[in-house]
Backbone as numpy.savetxt, mean C-alpha at the origin, in Angstrom:
# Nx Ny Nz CAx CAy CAz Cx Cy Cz
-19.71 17.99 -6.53 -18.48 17.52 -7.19 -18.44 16.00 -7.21
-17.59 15.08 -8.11 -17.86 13.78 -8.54 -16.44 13.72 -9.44
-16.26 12.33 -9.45 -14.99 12.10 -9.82 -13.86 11.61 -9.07
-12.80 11.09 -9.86 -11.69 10.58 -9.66 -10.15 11.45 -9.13
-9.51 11.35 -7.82 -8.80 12.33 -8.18 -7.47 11.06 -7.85
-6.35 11.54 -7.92 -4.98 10.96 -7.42 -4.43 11.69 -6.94
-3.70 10.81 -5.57 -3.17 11.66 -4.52 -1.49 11.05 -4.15
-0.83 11.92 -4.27 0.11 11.03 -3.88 0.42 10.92 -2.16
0.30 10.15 -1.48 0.09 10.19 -0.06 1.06 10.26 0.78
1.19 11.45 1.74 2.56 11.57 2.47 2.66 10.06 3.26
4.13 10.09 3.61 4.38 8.86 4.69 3.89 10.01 6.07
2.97 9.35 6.87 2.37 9.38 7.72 1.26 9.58 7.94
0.98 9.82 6.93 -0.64 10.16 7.06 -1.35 8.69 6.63
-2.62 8.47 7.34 -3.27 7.05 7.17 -4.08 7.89 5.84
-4.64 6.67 5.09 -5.64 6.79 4.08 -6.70 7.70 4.08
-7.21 6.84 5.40 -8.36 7.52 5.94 -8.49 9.02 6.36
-7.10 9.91 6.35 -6.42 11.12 6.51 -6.97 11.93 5.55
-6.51 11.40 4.08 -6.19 12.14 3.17 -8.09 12.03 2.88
-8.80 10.89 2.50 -10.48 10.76 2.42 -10.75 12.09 3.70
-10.50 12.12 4.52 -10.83 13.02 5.41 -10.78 14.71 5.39
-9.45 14.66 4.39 -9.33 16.14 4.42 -9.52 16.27 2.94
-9.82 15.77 2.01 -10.58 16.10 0.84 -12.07 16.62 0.97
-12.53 15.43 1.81 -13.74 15.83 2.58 -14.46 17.19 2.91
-13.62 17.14 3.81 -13.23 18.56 4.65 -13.19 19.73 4.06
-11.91 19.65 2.89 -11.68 20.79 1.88 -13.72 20.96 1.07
-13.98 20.16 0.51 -14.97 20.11 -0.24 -16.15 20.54 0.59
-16.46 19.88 1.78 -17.55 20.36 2.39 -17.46 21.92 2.84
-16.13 22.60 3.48 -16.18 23.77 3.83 -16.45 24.76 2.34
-15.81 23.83 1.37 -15.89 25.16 -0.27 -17.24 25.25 -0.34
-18.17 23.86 -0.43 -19.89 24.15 -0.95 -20.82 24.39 0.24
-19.82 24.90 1.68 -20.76 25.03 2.35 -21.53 24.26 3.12
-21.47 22.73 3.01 -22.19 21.51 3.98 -21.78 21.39 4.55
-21.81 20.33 5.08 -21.32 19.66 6.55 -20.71 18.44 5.81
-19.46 17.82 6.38 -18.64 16.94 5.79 -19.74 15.71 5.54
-20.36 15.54 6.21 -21.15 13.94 6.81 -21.91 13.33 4.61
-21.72 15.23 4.77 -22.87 15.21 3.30 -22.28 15.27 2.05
-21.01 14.71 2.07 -19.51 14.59 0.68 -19.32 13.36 0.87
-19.72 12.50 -0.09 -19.14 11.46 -0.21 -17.86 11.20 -0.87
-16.98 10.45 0.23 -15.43 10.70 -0.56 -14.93 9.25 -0.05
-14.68 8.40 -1.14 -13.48 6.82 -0.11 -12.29 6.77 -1.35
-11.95 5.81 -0.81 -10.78 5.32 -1.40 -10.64 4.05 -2.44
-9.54 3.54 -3.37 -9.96 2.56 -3.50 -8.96 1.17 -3.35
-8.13 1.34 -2.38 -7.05 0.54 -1.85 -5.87 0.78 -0.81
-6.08 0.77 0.65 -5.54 1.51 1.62 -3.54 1.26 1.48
-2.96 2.84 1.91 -1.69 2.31 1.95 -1.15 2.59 3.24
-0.30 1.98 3.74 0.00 2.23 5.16 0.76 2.92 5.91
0.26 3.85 7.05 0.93 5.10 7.25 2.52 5.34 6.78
2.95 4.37 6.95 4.65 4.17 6.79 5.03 4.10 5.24
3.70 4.21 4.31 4.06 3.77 2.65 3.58 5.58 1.92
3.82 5.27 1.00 3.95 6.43 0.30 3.14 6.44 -1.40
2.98 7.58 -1.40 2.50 7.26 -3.52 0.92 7.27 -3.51
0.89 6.85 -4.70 -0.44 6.81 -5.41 -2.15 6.38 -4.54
-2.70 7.25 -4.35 -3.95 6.71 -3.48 -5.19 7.19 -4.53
-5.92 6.37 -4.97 -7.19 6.61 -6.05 -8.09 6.97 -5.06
-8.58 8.26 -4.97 -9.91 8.88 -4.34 -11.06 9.17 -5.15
-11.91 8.52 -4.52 -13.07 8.75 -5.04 -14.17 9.72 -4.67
-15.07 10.34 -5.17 -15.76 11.31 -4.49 -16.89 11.58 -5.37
-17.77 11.54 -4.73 -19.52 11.29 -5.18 -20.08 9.94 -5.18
-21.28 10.05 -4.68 -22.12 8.76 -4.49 -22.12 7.13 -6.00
-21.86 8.31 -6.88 -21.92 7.30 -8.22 -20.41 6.27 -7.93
-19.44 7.33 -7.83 -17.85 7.23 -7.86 -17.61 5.61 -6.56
-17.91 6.56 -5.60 -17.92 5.29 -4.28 -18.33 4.04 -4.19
-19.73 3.99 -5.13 -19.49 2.83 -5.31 -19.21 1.59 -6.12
-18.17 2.52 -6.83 -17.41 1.56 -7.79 -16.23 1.41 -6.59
-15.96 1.67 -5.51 -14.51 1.32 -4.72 -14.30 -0.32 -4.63
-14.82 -1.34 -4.96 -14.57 -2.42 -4.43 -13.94 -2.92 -5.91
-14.42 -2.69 -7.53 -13.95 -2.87 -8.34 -12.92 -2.20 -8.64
-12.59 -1.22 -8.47 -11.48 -0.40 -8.25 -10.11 -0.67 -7.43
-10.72 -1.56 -6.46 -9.93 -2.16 -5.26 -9.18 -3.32 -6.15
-9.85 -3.80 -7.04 -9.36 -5.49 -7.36 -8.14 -5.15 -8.48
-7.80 -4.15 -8.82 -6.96 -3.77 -10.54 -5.61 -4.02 -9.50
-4.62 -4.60 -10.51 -3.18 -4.47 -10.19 -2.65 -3.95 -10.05
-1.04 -3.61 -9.33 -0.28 -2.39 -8.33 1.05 -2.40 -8.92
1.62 -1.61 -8.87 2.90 -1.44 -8.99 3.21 -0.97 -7.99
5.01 -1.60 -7.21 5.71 -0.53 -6.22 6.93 -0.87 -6.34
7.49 0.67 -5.54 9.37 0.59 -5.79 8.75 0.30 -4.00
10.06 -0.78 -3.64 10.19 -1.50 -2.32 11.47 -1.62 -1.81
12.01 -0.51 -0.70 12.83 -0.85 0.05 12.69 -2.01 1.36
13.79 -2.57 1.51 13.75 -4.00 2.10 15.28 -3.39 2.73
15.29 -4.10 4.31 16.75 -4.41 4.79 16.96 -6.01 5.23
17.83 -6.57 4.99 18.46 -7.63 5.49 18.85 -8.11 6.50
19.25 -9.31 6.93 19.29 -9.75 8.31 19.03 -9.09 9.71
17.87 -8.41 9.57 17.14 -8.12 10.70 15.61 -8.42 10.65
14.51 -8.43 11.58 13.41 -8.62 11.24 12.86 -8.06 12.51
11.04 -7.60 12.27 10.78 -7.07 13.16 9.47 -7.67 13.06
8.43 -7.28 14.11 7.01 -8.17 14.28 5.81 -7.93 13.40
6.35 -6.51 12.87 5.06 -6.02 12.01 5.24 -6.38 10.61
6.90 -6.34 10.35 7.16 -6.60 9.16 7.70 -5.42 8.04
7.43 -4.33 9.40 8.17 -2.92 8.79 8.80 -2.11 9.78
8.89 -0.83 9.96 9.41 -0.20 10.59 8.78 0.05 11.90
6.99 0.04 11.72 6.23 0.12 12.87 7.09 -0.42 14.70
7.69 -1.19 14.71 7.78 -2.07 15.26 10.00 -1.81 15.30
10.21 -2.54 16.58 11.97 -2.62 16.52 12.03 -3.73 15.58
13.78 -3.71 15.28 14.25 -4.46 14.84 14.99 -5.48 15.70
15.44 -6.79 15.05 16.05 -7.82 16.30 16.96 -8.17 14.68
17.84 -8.51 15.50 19.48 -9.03 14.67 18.15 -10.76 14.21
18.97 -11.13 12.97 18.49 -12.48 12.72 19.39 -13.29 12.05
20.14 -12.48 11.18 21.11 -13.42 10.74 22.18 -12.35 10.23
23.83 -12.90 10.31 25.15 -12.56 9.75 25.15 -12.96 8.26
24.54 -13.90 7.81 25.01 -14.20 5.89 24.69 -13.29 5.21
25.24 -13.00 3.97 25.12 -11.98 3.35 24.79 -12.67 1.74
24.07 -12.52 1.57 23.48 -13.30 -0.04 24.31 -12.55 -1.32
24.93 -12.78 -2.50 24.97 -12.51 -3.24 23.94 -11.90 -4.22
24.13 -11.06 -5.35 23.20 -10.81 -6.09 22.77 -12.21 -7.20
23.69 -12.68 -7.43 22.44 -14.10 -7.79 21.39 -14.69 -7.09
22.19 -15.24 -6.12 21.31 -15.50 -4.86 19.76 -14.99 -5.06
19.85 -13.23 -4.40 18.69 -12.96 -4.78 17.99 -12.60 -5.84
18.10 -13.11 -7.19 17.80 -12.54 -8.27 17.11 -14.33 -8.69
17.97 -15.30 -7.85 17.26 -16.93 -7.81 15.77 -16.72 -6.82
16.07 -16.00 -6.05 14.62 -16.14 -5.25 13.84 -14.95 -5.62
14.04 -13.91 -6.06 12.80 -13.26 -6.60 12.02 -13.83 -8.10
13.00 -14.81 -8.33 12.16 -15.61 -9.76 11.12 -16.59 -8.83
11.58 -17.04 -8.09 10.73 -18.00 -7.29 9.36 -18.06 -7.03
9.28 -16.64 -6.75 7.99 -16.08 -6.40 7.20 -15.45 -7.69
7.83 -15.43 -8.60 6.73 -14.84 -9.60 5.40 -16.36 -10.04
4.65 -15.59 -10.34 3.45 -16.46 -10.52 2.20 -16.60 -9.45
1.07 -17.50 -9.53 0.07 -17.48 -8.70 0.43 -18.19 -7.32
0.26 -18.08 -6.20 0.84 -18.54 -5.15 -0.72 -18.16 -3.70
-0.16 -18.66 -2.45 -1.02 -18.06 -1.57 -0.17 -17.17 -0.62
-0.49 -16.34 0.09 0.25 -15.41 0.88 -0.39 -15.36 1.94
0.08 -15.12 3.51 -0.04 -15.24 4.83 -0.19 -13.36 4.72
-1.56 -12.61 5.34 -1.53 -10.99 5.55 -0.48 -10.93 6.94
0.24 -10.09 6.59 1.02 -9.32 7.90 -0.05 -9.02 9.81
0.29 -9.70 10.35 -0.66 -9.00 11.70 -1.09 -7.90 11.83
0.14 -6.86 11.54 -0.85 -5.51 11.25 -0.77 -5.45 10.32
-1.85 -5.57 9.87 -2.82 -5.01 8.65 -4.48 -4.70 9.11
-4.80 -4.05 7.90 -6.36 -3.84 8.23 -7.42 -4.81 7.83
-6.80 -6.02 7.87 -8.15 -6.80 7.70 -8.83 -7.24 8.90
-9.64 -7.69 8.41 -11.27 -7.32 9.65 -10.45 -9.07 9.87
-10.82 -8.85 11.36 -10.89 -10.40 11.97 -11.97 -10.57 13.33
-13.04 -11.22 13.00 -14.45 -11.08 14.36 -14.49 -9.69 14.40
-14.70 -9.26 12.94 -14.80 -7.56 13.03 -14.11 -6.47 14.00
-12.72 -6.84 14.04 -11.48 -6.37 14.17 -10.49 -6.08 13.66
-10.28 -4.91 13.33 -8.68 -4.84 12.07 -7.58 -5.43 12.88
-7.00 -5.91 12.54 -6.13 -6.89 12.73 -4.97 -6.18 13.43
-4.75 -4.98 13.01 -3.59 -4.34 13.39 -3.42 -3.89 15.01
-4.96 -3.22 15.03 -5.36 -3.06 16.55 -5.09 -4.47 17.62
-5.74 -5.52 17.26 -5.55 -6.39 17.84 -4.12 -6.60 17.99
-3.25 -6.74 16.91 -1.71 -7.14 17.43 -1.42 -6.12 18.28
-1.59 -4.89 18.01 -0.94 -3.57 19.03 -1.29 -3.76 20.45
-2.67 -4.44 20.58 -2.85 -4.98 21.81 -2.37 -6.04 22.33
-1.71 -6.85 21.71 -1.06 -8.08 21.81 -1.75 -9.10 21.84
-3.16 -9.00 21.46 -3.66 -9.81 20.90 -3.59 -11.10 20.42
-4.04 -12.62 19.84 -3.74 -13.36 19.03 -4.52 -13.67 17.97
-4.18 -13.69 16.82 -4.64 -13.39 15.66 -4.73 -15.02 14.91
-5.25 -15.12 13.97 -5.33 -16.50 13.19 -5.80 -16.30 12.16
-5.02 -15.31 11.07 -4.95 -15.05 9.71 -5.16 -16.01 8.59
-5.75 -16.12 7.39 -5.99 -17.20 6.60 -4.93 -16.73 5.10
-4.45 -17.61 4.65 -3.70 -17.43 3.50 -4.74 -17.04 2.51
-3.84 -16.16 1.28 -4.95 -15.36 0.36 -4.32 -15.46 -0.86
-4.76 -15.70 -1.73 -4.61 -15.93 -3.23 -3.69 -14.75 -3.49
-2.69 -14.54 -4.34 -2.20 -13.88 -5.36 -1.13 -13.93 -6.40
-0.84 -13.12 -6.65 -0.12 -13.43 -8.31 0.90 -12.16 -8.41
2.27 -12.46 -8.38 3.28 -11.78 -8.47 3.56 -11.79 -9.85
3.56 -10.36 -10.83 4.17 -10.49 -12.20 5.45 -10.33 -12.57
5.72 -9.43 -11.97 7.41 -9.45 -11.67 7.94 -8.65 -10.71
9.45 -9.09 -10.37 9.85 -8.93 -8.88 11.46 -8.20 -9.87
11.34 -6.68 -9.70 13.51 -6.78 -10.76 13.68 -5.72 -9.44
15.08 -6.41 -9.35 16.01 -6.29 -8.73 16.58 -4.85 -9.20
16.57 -3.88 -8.43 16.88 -2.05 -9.01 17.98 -1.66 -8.39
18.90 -2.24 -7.21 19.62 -1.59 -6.77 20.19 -2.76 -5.22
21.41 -3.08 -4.87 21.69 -4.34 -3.78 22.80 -3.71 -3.43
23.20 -3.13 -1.62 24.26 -2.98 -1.40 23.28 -2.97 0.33
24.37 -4.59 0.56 23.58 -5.20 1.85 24.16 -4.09 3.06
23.13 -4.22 3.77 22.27 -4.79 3.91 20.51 -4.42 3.23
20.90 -3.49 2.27 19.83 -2.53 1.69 19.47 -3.49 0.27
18.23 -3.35 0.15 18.00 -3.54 -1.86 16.82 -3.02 -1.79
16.62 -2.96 -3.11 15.56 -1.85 -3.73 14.90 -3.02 -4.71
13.58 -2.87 -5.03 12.93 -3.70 -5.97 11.33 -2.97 -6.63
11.25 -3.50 -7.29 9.98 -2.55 -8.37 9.22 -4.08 -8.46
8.09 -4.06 -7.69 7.09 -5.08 -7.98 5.72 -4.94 -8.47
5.49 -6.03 -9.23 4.10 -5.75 -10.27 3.60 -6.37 -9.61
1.90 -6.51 -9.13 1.25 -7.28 -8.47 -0.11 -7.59 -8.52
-0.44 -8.31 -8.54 -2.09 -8.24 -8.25 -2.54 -7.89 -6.86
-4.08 -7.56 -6.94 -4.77 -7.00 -5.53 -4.63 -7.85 -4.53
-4.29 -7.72 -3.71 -4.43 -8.36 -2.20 -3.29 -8.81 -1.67
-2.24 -8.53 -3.16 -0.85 -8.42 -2.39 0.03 -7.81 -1.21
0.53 -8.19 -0.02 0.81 -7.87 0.94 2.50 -7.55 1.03
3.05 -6.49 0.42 4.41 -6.12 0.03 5.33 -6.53 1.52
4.52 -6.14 2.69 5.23 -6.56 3.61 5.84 -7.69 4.06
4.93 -8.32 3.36 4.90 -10.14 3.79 5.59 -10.59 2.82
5.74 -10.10 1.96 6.44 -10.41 0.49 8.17 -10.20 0.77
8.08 -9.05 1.90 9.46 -8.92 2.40 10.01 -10.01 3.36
9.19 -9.97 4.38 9.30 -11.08 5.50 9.76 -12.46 4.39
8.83 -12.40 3.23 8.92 -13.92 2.90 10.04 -14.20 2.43
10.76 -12.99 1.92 12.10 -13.19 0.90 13.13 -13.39 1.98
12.86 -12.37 3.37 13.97 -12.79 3.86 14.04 -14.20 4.69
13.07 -14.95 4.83 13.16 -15.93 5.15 13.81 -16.99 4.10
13.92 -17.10 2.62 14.27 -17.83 1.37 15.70 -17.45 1.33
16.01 -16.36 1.71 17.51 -15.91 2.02 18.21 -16.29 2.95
17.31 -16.54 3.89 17.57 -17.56 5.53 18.70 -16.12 6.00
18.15 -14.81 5.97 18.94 -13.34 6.36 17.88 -12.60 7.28
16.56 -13.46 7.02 15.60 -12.33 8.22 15.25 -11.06 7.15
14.63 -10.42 7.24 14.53 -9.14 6.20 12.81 -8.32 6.81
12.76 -7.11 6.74 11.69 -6.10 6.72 11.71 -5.05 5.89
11.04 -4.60 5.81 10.18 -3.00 5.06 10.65 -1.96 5.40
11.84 -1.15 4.35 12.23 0.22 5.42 11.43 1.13 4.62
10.80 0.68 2.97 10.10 1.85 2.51 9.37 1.14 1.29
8.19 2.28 0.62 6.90 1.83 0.40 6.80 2.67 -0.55
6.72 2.85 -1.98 6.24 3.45 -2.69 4.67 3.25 -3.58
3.89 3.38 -3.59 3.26 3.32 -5.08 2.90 3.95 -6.30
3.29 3.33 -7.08 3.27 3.99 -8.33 2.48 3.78 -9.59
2.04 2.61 -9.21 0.84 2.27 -10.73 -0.53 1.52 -9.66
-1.81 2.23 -9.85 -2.69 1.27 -9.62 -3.93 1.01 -10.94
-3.71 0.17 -11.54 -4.60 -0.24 -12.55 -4.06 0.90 -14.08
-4.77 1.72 -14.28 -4.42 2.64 -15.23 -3.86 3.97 -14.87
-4.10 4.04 -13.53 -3.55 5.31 -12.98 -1.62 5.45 -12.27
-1.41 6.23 -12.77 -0.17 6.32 -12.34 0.67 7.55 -11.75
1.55 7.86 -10.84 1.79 8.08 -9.73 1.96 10.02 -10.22
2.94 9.58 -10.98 3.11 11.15 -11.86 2.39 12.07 -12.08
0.64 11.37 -12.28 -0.27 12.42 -12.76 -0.77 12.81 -11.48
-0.70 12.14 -10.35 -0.95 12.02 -8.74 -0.75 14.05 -8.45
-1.36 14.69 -7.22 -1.03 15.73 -6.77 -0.24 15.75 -5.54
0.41 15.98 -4.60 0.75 16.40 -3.37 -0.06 16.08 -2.15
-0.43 15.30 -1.69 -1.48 15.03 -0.45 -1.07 16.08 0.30
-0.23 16.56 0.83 0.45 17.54 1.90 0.55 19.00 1.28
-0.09 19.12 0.54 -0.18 20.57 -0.73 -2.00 20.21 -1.11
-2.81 19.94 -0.78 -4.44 19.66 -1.23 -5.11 21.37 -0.95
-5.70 21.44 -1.79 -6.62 22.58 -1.46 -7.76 22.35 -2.45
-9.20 23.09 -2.31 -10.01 22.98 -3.10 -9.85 23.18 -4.83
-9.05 23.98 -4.88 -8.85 24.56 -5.91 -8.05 23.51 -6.81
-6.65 22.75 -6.54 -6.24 21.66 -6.51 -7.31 20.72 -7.12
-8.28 20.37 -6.25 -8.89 19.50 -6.37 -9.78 19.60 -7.55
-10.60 21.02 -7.88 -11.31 21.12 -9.01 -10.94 21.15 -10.20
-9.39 21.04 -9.93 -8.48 21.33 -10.93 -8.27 19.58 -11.56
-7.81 18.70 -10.85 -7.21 17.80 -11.06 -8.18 16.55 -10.79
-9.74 16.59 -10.55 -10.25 15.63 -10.30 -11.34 15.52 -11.69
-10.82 14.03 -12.16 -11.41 13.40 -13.25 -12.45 12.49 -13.18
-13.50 12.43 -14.27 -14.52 11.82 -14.99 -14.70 10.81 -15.54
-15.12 9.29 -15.23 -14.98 8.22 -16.21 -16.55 8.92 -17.34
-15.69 8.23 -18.33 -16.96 8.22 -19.36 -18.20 6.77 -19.25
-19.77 7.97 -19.48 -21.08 7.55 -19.05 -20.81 8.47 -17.56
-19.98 8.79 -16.90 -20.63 9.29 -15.34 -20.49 10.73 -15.33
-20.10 11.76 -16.51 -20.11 12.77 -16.31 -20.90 13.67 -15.55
């Protein structure tokens, strides 16, 4: 088997979950041993996020994952206000940070702010490799980390829904965007403190969330059903 499938990914399950039990499903249907299904991903979302995960599966498929990795994102983004926490989402408590309460201009002045090319600081936990360490491990250990700012490009930031300390937002993005940090950053421009209470995705590159299956509903059958072919790799 070969091809593209979309998954929509429960909140809790890591990436590496769902690559795992596709795997799994596939190797027990043809009979191998998992080691011998090639299956990755092509842009990790984090246990606490939800939506669209592009799986790949077959040797041809896999290794297109790094070009696959670079296409632009869409997400619906819950955010809370004047609180903040260390991870930058829910992982982690919350600590009081600030009493002001921003108007909806207010924030509708600072999500223009941010549209365009800019650099961005990755969240501590995250999975980027640091002295060949994901980063996240290290903070959980309490670790100290020394993250490098990373290129990206916000296309648009709209405002879907504001009743503080809650708002809702639908962001367009390019790859290597860090939604978390994007939260942290707003609530710092708000001078309210702010984190991540939720994570959707819904567009990555041409694929979109709708045509996605059930990660928590997968079976082989599912899969032979709903996993697609670029043209030349049939």
């Amino acid at each position: 088997m070969k091809g593209i499938l979309l998954v929509n990914k429960p909140i809790g399950w890591t990436s590496f979950d769902v690559v795992a039990y596709v795997r799994k499903l596939i190797a027990s249907a043809q009979k191998v041993k998992p080691a011998q299904v090639k299956v990755g991903h092509t842009g990790t979302l984090d246990p606490l996020a939800s939506g669209l995960l592009v799986i790949l599966i077959g040797k041809q498929y896999t290794k297109l994952a790094s070009s696959f990795s670079k296409q632009d994102k869409e997400y619906l983004v819950d955010i809370k206000l004047g609180e903040t926490t260390a991870s930058g989402d829910q992982e982690t408590n919350p600590e009081f940070y600030s009493s002001y309460i921003p108007n909806e201009e207010d924030i509708d002045l600072v999500l223009k702010s941010f549209i365009g090319k800019s650099t961005q600081l990755p969240p501590i936990y995250s999975a980027i490799k640091v002295n060949g360490q994901r980063a996240y491990m290290v903070a959980r250990q309490g670790g100290k980390l020394e993250l490098q700012p990373r290129p990206i490009n916000i296309y648009s930031l709209k405002l879907l829904k504001y009743s503080y300390p809650e708002l809702k937002l639908q962001a367009k993005v390019s790859s290597g965007t860090y939604i978390r940090s994007l939260a942290v950053d707003l609530g710092k421009q708000l001078k309210t403190g702010a984190y991540l209470t939720g994570l959707k995705r819904t567009i990555v590159g041409d694929f979109k969330l709708e045509d996605a299956i059930n990660g928590d509903k997968l079976n082989y059958t599912q899969i032979t059903r709903h996993v697609k072919k670029l043209q030349g790799l049939e």
